[in-house]
C-alpha positions in Angstrom: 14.9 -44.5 -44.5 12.1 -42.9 -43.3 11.9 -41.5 -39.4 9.1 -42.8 -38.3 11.3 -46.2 -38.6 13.7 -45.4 -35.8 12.0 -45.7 -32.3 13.4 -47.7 -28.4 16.6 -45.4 -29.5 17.7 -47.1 -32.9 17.9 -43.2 -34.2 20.9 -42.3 -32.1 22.6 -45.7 -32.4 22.3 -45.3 -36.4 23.8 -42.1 -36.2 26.9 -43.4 -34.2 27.1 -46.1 -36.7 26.9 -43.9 -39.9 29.3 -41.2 -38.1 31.9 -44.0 -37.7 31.9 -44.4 -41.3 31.9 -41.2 -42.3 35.0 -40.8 -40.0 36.8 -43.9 -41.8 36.0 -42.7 -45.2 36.0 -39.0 -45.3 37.6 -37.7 -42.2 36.6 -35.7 -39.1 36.1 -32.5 -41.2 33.2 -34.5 -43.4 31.2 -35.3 -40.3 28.2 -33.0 -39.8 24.7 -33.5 -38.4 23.0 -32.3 -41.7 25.4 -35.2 -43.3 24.0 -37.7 -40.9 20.4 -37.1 -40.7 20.8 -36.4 -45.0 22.1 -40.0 -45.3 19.8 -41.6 -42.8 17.1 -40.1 -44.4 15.6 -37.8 -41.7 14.7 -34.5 -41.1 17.5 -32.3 -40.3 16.3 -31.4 -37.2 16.2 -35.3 -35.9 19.7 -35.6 -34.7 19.5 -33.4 -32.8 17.2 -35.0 -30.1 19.9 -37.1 -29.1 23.2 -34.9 -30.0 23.6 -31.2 -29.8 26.1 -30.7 -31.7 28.8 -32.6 -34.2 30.6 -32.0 -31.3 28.1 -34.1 -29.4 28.4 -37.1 -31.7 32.2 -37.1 -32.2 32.4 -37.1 -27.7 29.8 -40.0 -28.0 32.2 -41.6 -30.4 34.9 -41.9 -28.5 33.2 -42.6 -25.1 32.0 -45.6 -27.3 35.2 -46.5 -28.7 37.1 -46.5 -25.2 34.6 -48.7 -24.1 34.1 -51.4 -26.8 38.3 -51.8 -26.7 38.4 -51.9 -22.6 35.3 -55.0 -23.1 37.3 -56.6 -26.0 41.0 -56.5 -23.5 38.7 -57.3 -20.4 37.6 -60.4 -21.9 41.1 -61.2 -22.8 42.2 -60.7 -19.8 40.1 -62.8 -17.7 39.6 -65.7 -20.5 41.0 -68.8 -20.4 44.7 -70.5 -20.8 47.6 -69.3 -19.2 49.0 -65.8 -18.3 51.1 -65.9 -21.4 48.5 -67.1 -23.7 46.1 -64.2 -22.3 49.1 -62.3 -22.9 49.2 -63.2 -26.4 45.9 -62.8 -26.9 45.4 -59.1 -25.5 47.8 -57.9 -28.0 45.8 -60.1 -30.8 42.6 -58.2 -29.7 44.4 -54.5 -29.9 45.8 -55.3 -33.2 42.4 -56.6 -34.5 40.4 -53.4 -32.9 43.2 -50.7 -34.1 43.0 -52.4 -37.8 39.4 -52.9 -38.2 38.5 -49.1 -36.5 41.8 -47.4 -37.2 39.9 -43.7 -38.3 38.3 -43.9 -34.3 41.0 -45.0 -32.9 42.6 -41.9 -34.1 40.0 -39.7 -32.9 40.2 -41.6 -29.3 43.7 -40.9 -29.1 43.1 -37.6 -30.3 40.3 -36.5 -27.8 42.6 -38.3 -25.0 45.0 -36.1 -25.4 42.9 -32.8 -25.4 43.8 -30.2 -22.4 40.2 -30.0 -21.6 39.8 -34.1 -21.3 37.0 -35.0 -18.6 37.8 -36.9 -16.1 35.5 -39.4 -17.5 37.1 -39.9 -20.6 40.5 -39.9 -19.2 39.5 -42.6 -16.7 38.2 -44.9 -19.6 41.2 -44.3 -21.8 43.8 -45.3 -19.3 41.2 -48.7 -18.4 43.1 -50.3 -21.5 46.3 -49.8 -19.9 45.4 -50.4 -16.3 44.3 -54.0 -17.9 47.3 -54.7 -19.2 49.6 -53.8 -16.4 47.6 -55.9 -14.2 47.8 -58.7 -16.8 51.5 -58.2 -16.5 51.8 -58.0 -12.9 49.5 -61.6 -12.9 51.9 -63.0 -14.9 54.9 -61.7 -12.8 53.3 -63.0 -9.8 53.2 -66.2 -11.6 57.0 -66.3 -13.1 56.5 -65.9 -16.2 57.5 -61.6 -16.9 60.5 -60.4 -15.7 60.7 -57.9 -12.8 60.1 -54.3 -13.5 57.6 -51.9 -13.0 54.1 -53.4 -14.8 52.8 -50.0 -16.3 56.1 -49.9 -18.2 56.3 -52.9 -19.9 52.5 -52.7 -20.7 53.2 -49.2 -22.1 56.2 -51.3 -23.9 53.9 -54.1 -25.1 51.5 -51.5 -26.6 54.0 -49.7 -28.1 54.5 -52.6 -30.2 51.4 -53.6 -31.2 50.4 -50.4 -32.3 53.1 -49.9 -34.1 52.4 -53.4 -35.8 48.7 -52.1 -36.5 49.7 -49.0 -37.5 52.0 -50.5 -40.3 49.3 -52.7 -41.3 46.6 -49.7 -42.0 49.4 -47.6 -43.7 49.8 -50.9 -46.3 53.5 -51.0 -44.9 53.2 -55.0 -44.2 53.9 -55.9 -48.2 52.2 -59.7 -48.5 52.8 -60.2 -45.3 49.3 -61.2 -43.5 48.5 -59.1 -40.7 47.5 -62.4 -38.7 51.2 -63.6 -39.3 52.7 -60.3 -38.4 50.7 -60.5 -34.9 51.8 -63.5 -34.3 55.5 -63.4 -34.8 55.4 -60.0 -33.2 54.0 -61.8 -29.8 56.3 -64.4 -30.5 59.3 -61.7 -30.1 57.4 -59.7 -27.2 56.6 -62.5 -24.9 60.4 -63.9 -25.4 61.5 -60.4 -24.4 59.2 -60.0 -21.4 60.0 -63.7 -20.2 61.6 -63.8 -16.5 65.1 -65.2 -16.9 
């Protein structure tokens, strides 16, 4: 592809999209802005308009990550049908976004978890969370989730659906469709979450 074909800032968001596969099919260690701009087709010194470093593009990676997920749980979160159905449909959207980007979601955890996290970053990464508890505490308010503190059982909540999407991305499902799996694994959730 020739430069002169990226202009308005396609250049940068080509790069983010060829890192991200990179990351799924080679690994953080493969990623490199020689790599990019090689496989874009661009001089080697065109990445680095918009990234400084690989450093530079892995950061933007994750600051993108953080916020595609928070947009995909906000939207479940204030869509329609009831508290449990939003439930329901929170822990659809995690599953779908873990299983379709599994290699950045690795990296986001990874960077979240770094001692010299910004501030920035570790305010996005807890967004998914803080949607969820407040999801929970909705639903509490409305009867339908048992008392308790509403970070905990979101944490709880998450804990399974990752755990669900993690099996599905090691292959650890068998013929069981990952659709299926989500669903009877809500199923069980929202049972154990119900008040009463």
């Amino acid at each position: 592809m020739a430069e002169g074909s990226y202009h308005h800032g396609n250049l940068r968001a080509a790069l983010l999209t060829r890192a991200e596969a990179v990351l799924a099919e080679s690994g953080v260690a493969a990623l490199s802005l020689r790599g990019l701009a090689r496989d874009l087709g661009v001089s080697h010194a065109a990445p680095t308009r918009h990234f400084r470093d690989r450093q530079a593009v892995l950061d933007a990676l994750v600051t993108g990550g953080f916020t595609d997920l928070n947009r995909r749980l906000e939207e479940a979160v204030d869509g329609e049908g009831t508290v449990e159905a939003r439930l329901a449909e929170l822990g659809r959207v995690y599953v779908a976004f873990a299983t379709e980007r599994a290699a950045l979601l690795g990296l986001m955890f990874t960077a979240k978890h770094e001692e010299d996290a910004s501030p920035e970053l570790d305010r996005i990464a807890h967004r998914s969370l803080d949607l969820a508890a407040g999801l929970v505490a909705e639903a509490q308010r409305a009867g339908a989730v048992r008392p308790g503190d509403p970070v905990r059982l979101a944490q709880v909540a998450f804990s399974t659906v990752h755990g669900l999407a993690a099996l599905a991305v090691g292959g650890l499902l068998d013929d069981t469709p990952v659709d299926e799996a989500t669903d009877l694994a809500l199923e069980v959730l929202l049972a154990g979450l119900r008040a009463g």
